[in-house]
N, C-alpha and C positions, 0 to 999 in steps of 0.2 A: 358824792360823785358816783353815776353807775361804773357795774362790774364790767371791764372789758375783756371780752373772753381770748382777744386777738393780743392784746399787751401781756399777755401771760404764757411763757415761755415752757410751765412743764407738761400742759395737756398735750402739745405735738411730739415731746422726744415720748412721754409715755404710746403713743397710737402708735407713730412708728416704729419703737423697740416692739411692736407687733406686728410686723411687716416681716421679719424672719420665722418667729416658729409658724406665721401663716405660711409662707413659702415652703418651711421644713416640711409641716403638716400635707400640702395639698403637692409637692415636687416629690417627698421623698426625702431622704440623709443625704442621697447625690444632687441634690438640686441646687446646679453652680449657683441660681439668679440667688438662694439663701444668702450665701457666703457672701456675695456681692453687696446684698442691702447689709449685711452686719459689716461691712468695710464703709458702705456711704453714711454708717449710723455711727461710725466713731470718728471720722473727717469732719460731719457734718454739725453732727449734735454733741461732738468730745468738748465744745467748747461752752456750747447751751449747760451742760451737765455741771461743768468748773464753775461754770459762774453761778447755780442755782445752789452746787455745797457752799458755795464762796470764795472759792480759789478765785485767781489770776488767771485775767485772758487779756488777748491779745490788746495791745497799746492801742488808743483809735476807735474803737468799739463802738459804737452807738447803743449804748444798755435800754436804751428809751425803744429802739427799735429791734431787742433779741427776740422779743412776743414776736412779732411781724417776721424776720428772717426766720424766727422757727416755724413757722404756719407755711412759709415759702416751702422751706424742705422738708416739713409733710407732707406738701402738697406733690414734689417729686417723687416721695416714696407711695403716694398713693396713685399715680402712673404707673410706679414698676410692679406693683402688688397688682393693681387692675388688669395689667397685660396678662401679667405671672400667672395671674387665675385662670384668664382667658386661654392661654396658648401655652397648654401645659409643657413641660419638660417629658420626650419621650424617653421611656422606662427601660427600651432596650437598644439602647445604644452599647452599640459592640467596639473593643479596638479598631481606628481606622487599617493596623496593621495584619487585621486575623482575617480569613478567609476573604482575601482581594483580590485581582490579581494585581502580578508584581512588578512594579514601578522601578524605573530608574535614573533619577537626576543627576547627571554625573557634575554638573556645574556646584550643587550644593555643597561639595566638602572643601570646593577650589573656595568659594566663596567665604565659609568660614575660617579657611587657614590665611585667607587675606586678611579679613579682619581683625584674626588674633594675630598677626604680624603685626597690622598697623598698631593694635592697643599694647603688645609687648615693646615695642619701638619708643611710644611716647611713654611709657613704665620705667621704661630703661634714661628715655633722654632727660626727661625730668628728674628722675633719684631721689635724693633727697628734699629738693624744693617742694615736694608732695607731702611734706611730714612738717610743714610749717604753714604761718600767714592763713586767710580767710579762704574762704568757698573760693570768691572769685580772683582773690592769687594765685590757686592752684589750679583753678580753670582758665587762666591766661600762661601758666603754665606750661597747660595740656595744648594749646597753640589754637588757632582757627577754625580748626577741623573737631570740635570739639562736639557741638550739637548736631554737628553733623553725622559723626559716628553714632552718638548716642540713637539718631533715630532710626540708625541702621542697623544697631544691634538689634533694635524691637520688632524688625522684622525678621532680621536671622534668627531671634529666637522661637520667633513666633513656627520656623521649619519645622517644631520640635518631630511631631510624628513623620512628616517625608526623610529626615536623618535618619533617623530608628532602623531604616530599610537596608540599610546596611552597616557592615560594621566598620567599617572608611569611613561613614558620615557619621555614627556614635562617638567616635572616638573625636571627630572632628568639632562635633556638636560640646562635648564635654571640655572639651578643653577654651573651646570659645567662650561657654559659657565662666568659667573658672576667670579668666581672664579679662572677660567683660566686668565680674563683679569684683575682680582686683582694682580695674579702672575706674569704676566707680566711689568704693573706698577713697581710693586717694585722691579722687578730685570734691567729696563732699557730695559726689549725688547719689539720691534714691531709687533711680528708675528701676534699679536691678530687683526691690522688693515688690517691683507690680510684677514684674515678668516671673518671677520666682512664683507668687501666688499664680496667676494665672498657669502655669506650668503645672501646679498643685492639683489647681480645682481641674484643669482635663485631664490629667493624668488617673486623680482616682474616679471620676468620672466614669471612664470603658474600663474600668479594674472589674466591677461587679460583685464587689465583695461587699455581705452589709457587714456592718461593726461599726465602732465609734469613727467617726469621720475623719481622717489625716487633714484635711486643710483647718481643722479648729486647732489642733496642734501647732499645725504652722502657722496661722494664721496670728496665732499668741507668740510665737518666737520670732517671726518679722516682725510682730509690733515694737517685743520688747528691744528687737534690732535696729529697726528704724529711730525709736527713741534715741539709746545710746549713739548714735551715727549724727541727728538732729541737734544733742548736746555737743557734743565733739567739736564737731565742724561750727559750731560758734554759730546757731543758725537756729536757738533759742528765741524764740517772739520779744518785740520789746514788752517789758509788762509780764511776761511769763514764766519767770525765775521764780518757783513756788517749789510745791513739795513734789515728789515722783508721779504723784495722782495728774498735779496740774498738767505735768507734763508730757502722762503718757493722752491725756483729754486735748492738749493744745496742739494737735499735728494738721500745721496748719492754720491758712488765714483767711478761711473760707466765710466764719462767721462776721468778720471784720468788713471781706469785700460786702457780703453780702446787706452789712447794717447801712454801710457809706453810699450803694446805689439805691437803696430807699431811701435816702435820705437825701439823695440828689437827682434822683428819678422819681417824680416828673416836675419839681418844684425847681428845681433850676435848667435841666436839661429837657425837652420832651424825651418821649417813648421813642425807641428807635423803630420802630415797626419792621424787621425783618432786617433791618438795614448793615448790620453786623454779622450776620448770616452771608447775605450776600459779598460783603467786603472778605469773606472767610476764602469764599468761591473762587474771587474775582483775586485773590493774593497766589491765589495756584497759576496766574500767568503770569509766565517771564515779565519784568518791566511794571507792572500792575502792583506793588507793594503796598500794604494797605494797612494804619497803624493798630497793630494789636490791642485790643479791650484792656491788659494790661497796664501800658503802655499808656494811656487814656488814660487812666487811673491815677496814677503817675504824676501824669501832667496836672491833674486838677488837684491831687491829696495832698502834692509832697514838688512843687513844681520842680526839673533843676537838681533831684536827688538822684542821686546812682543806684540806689536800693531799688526793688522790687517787691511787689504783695501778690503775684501771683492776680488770680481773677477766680472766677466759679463758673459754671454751668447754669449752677441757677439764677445768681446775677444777670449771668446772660440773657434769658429765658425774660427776669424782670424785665431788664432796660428795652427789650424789645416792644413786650406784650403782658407788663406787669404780671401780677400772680396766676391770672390766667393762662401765662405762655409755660409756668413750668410744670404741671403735668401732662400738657400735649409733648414737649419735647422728652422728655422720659417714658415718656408710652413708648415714642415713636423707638427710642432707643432701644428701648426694652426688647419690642418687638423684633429689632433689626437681633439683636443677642441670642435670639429664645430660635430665631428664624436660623442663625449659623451652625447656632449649638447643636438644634436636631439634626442636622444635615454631616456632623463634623467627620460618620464614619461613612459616606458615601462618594466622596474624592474628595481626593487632596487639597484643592484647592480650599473647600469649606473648611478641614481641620486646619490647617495655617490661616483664613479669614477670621477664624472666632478665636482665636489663640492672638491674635494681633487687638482685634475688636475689644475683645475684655482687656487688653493693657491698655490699650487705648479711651477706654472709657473711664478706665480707674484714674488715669494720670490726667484725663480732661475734665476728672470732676470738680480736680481743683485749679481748674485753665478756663479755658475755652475752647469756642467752637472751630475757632480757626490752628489751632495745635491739633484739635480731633481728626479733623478734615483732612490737614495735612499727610498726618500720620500712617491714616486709610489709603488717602491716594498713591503716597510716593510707595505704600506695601502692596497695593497692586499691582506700579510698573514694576517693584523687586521681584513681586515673585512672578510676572509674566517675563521678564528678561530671563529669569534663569530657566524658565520652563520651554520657551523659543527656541533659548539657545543650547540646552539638553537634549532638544529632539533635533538637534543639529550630530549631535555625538554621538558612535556607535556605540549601542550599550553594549551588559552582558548577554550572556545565556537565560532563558528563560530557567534553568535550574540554579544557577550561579546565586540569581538575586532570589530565590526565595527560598536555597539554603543560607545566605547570608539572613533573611528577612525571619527566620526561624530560631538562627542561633541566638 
């Protein structure tokens, strides 16, 4: 039988575990897109890795098809390295808060102390039924409003540099924040560890200090956070009950989606050719509801079950435009990132866009296009309402807010 170089699973994780120190190498130690590809390289290939030592991976798997799904998400990190190179990360990038002039949002502190009302309200009414039963008894719990705060918080936190500007909005920002990741605890979700990271990589970012890089730090204590949070909440893979290794490798069922749509794209389904792209677009009008990739999956894996797999990016990218379609979509991405990132200390609006943008791309790697899309759009009408309705407000003094923006 000849050699198949595509059915072999460790020449992709070894090329793209070189898609970081190339990043480190040609970005610099602040170079966010690094930390970025070393988070899509443990999502991605955490599970290609388990299964080449021999661990346990996910329940479902197509092992006949990890060669293929790993060449897939090569083929995305060789998008994000191709732009990375191309459209370098500029080297002096300053706080968006240092030599500006000085800004004043007065709806932003109103904004988060609603927030942290609303998420200490449902803290308070739930009580203990948070400290029992699965993910989704303590997200039914949490009541209605539940994904819906959540995608709110990801934009409030995304304020983080327009808070800073004052000390009403730090104070307000901190305590939001605290309380967002109380709320998440006890209902079994993660989102709070994208926003945490992303908060990281800008923050040391405009620091401009070299030394060993704080987000690899952090980056190692979310992990090992996320894990324990993963085991807890009873939200272990079927299949994936192994040793610590499996499990910090298993986060995630990215490898699973992605084995099950080669494995039914295009042999029982054709190619979607853009067409879940467009249903992503077309779900942002009222009345227009359009069933998520997820959801799809679902129906065909497992018909009739109340569980979820989550979906990919690069799934996506498949069903559309097979292997072809996913390093155009991760250029394109890339591009949009590297495009905010330079821009974060020139208005406010770009340092809250790439601060949204990176959590949102982290938490669509293992989604889809239609959560990404969403995410972006409804963060634009957030923070265009507050900035509308801000310049509706009499601010301060021009001294007031840039001894506040100093202290």
């Amino acid at each position: 039988m000849p050699f198949d170089l595509a059915a072999q699973p460790w020449w992709p994780v070894g090329l793209a575990a070189l898609a970081v120190p190339v990043l480190l190498f040609a970005g610099g130690r602040r170079d966010m897109l690094a930390y970025l590809a070393a988070y899509f390289l443990l999502f991605g290939f955490g599970p290609v890795v388990s299964y080449l030592l021999g661990g346990t991976i996910y329940f479902g798997t197509n092992t006949q098809l990890i060669g293929r799904a790993a060449l897939g998400l090569l083929l995305a990190f060789a998008g994000i390295v191709s732009v990375g190179l191309l459209l370098r990360q500029r080297r002096d990038i300053a706080d968006p808060l240092r030599d500006q002039q000085p800004r004043r949002l007065p709806l932003v502190p109103a904004v988060l102390a609603l927030l942290t009302l609303y998420g200490l309200t449902v803290l308070a009414w739930g009580g203990p039924a948070f400290l029992a039963g699965t993910k989704l008894d303590r997200i039914a719990v949490a009541g209605p409003f539940h994904y819906d705060y959540l995608l709110l918080e990801m934009c409030a936190c995304a304020l983080y540099f327009i808070a800073q500007e004052t000390s009403t909005g730090r104070f307000a920002y901190r305590l939001n924040l605290g309380v967002y990741i109380a709320y998440c605890l006890a209902t079994g979700e993660r989102d709070f560890i994208f926003v945490l990271f992303a908060l990281v990589l800008h923050r040391e970012l405009v620091r401009g200090e070299r030394r060993l890089p704080r987000p690899v730090l952090w980056g190692a204590g979310l992990l090992i956070g996320a894990t324990i949070l993963f085991t807890l909440r009873g939200g272990g893979a079927p299949g994936t009950s192994g040793s610590d290794t499996s499990q910090i490798l298993n986060q995630g069922s990215v490898l699973f989606v992605d084995t099950w749509v080669m494995t039914h794209v295009p042999s029982v389904e054709p190619y979607q050719h853009g067409a879940s792209y467009l249903h992503a677009l077309l779900n942002l009008i009222p009345g227009q509801h359009q069933t998520p990739l997820a959801q799809w999956l679902v129906d065909r894996y497992a018909p009739g079950s109340a569980s979820g797999y989550g979906f990919s990016l690069t799934a996506e990218a498949y069903a559309n435009f097979g292997l072809a379609g996913i390093p155009v979509l991760f250029a394109l991405l890339t591009a949009v990132h590297r495009w905010l990132v330079n821009r974060i200390d020139r208005a406010p609006v770009y340092a809250y866009a790439s601060i949204l943008f990176t959590v949102a791309w982290m938490y669509g790697f293992r989604g889809e296009s239609q959560s990404l899309i969403k995410t972006l759009v409804y963060g634009v009408v957030f923070f265009g309402v507050i900035r509308m309705v801000s310049a509706r407000i009499p601010g301060e003094s021009r001294e007031e807010v840039t001894a506040c923006a100093s202290s």
